[in-house]
C-alpha positions as CSV (number, residue, x, y, z in Angstrom):
1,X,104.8,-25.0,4.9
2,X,103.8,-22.4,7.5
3,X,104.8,-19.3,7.4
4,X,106.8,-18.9,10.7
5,X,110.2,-17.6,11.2
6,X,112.5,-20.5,12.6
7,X,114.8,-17.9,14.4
8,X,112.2,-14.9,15.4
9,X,109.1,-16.8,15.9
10,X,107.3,-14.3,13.2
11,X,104.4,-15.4,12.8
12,X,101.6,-14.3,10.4
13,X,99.2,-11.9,12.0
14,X,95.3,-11.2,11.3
15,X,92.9,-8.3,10.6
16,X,90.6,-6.9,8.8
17,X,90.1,-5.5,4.8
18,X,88.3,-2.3,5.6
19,X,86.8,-1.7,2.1
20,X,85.3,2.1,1.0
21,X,81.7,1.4,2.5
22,X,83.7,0.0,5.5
23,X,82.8,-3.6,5.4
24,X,85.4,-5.8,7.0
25,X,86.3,-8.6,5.9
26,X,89.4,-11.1,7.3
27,X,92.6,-10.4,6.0
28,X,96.2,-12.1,6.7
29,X,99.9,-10.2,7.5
30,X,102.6,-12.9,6.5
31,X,106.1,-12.5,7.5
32,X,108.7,-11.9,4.6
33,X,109.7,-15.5,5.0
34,X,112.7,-16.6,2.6
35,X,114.4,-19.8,2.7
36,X,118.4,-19.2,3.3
37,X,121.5,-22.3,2.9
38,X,124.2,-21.3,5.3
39,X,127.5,-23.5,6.0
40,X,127.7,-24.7,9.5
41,X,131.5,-25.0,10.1
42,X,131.1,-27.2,13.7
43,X,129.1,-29.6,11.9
44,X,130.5,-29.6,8.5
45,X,127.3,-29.4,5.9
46,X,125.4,-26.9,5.4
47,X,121.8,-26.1,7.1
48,X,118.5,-24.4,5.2
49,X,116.6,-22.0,7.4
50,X,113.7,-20.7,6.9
51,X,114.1,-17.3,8.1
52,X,112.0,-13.9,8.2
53,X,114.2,-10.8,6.6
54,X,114.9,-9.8,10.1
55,X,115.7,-13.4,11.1
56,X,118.4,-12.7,7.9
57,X,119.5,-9.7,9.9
58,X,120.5,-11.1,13.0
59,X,122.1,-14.6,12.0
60,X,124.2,-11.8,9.6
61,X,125.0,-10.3,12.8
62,X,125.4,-12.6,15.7
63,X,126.7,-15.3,13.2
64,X,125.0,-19.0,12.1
65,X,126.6,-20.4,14.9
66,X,125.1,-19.3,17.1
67,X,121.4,-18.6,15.6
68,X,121.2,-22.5,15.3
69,X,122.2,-22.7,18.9
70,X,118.9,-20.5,19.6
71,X,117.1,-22.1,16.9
72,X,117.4,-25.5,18.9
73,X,117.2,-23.9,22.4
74,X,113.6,-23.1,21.3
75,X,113.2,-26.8,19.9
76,X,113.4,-26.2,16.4
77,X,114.8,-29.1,14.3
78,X,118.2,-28.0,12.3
């Protein structure tokens, strides 16, 4: 699975291992991705998001409700 943030977007970013005799070589940031079950009261079940820590954060605080309503505006499958 990739590691992308359903809500956020995250998505990994890339750079370089700068070792002591300052070769590079390529290197990858991945987002803190963690996989999250949340009941969905409109539909009755409940819904597994893949979600970055700060995707966490903001479904916490604008509530699941409407995070899958964003979730979907940006064409993401629920």
């Amino acid at each position: 699975m990739s590691a992308h943030c359903m809500l956020t977007g995250a998505r990994p970013g890339f750079g370089n291992r700068i070792s002591h005799s300052h070769r590079r070589t390529s290197r990858r940031f991945d987002p803190n991705i963690q996989s999250k079950r949340y009941w969905l009261p409109s539909e009755g079940r409940y819904v597994r998001l893949r979600l970055s820590t700060k995707g966490i954060k903001t479904v916490d605080s604008i509530g699941v409700e409407a995070a899958v309503a964003r979730i979907r505006a940006r064409g993401g499958k629920v």
